[in-house]
C-alpha positions in Angstrom: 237.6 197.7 -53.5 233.9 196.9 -53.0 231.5 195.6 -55.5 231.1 198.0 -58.3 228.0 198.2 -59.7 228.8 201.2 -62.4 232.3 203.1 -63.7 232.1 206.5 -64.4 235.5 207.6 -66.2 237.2 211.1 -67.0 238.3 211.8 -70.1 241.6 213.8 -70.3 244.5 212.5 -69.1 242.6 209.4 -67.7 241.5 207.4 -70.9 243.6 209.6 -73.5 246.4 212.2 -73.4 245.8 215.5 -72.4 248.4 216.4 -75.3 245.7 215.4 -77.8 243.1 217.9 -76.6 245.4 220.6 -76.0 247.8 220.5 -79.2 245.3 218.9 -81.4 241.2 220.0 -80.1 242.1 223.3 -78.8 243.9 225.0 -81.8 241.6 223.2 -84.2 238.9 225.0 -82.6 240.4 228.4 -82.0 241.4 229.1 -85.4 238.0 228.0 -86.6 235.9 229.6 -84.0 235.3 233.1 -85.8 234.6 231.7 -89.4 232.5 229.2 -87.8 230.1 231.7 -85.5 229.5 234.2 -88.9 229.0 231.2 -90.8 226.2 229.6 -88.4 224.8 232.9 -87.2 221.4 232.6 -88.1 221.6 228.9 -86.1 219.2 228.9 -82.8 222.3 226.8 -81.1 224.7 229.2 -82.1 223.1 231.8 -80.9 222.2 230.7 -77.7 225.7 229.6 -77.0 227.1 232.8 -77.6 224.3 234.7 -75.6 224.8 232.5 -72.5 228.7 233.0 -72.9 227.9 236.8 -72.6 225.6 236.6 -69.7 228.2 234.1 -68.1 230.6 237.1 -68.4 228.1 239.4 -67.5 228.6 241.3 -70.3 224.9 243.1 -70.7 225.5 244.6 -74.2 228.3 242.9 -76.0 228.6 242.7 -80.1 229.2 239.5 -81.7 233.0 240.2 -82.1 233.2 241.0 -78.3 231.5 237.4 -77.7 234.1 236.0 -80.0 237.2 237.5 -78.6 236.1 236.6 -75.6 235.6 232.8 -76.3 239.3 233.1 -78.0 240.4 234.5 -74.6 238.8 231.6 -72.4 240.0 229.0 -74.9 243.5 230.6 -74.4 243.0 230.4 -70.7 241.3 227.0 -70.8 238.3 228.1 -69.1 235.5 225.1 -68.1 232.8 226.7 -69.9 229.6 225.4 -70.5 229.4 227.8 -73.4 232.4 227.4 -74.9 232.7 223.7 -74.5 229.6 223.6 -76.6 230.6 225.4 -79.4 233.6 223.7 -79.4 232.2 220.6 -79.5 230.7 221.7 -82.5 233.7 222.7 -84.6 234.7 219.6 -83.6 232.6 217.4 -85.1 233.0 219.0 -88.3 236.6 218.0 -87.9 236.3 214.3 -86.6 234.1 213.7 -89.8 236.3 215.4 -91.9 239.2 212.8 -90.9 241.1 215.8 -89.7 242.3 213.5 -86.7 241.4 210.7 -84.2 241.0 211.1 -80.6 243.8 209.2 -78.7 243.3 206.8 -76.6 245.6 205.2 -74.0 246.6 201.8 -75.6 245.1 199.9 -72.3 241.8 201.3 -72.5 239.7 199.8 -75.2 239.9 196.0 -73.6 239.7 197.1 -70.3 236.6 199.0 -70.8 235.0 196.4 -73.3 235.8 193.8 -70.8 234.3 195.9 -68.2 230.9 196.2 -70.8 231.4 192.7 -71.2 230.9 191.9 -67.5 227.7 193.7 -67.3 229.2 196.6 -66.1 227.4 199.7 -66.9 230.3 202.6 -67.9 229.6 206.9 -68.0 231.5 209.5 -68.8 232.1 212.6 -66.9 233.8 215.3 -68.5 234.2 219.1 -68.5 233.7 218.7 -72.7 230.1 218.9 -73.7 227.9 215.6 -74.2 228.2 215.6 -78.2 232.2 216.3 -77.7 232.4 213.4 -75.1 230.0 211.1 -77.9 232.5 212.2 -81.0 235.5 211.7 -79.2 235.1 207.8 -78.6 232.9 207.5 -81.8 236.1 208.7 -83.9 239.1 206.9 -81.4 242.5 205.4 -82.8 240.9 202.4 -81.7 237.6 202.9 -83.7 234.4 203.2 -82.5 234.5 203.1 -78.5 230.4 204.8 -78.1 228.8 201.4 -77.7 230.7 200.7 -74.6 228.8 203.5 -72.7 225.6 203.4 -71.5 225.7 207.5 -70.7 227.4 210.9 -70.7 227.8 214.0 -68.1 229.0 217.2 -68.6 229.3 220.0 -66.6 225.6 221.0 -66.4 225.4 218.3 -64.4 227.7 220.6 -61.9 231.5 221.3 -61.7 233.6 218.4 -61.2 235.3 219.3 -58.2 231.8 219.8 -55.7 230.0 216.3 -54.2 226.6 217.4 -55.6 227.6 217.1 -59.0 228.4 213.5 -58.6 225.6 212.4 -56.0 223.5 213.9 -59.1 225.1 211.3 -61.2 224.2 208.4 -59.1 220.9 209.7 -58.9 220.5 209.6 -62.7 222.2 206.8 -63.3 220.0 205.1 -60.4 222.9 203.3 -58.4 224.0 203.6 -55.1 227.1 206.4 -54.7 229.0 203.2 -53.0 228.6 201.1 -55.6 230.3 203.6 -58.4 233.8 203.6 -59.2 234.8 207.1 -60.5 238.4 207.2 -62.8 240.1 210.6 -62.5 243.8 212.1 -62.7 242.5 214.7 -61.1 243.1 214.8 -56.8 240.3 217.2 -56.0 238.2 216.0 -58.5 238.1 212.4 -56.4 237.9 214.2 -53.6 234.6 215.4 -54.7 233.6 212.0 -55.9 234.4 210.1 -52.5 233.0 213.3 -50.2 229.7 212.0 -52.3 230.3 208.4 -51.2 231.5 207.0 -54.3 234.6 204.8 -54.9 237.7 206.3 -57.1 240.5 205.2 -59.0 243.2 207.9 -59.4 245.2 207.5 -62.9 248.8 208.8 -62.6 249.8 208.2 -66.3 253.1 210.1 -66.0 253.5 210.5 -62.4 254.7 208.1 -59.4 252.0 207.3 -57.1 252.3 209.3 -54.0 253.2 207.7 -50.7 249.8 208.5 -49.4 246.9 209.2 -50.7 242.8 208.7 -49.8 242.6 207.0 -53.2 244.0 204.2 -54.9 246.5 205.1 -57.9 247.1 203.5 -61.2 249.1 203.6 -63.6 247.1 201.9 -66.6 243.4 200.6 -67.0 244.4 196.7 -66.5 246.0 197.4 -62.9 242.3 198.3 -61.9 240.3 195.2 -60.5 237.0 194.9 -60.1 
């Protein structure tokens, strides 16, 4: 591995379970979802987030119910929507400062990333969740409060995780050179995208063996990665 001058790290499945966000996040948000729009109707976020999930679907006259049953539908299906992700991310919150739950986090990755920060190491996240859902999630962590570790978070307006412009935009804004970035995925095609952009990857197999061959390096755990 080459010098790395900045991590960038997934979220699911890669730092924390993807059990947590599916049995925990998902239902959380999917029973609250309807209560939650009517409730915050008159909000300029709400509705902006429910208008862009309409023209998204290209529905051209939809009612507020039809927006909602829709969201329930791509929540169901878990669809990587911009739209949904940010309302989400709202209901969310509510619940994180409620105590209704922690996020998880993999027991290896708090000192591996704060030894990382500790090295001067500059760490981002890249996640299909919305920016605020990405901040709340390591703000509320089993292991406490993770947000001061990172110096930034990407979501997918940056651009969907599996196409090379989406990441080259990252070094971009994060002002390093695409060589000198080492991205952390469980996701094949999604370091596929990351390396066709000329950065470095890491590819976290959590549960799985590590293939026989592969274009990236797998790991099982944070503290396997050198660098």
């Amino acid at each position: 591995m080459s010098a790395i001058h900045a991590i960038v790290t997934d979220i699911e499945g890669t730092t924390s379970s993807i059990d947590f966000v599916h049995d925990i996040l998902f239902p959380y948000a999917r029973e609250r979802l309807p209560a939650y729009v009517e409730t915050h109707i008159d909000t300029a976020p709400v509705q902006h987030w429910l208008s862009e999930a309409a023209r998204e679907a290209g529905l051209v006259e939809a009612s507020r119910h039809d927006v909602v049953d829709l969201l329930l539908r791509w929540i169901d299906e878990d669809r990587k929507s911009t739209a949904l992700k940010a309302l989400q991310g709202m209901i969310w919150k509510d619940g994180y400062e409620a105590g209704d739950y922690r996020a998880h986090v993999y027991p290896d990755v708090p000192a591996v990333l704060a030894s990382w920060h500790a090295a001067g190491i500059p760490l981002y996240v890249y996640s299909s969740g919305s920016v605020p859902a990405q901040k709340l999630f390591f703000r509320y962590s089993q292991a406490g409060d993770l947000s001061p570790l990172f110096s930034g978070y990407f979501d997918t307006t940056t651009g969907p995780k599996r196409e090379a412009a989406s990441y080259a935009a990252i070094a971009q804004a994060i002002g390093k050179e695409p060589s000198g970035i080492l991205f952390l995925s469980d996701i094949e095609q999604e370091l596929d995208a990351a390396r066709a952009a000329g950065l470095q990857t890491a590819w976290l197999l959590r549960k799985d063996p590590k293939p026989a061959q592969s274009a990236h390096p797998a790991f099982a755990r944070f503290d396997e990665i050198i660098v």
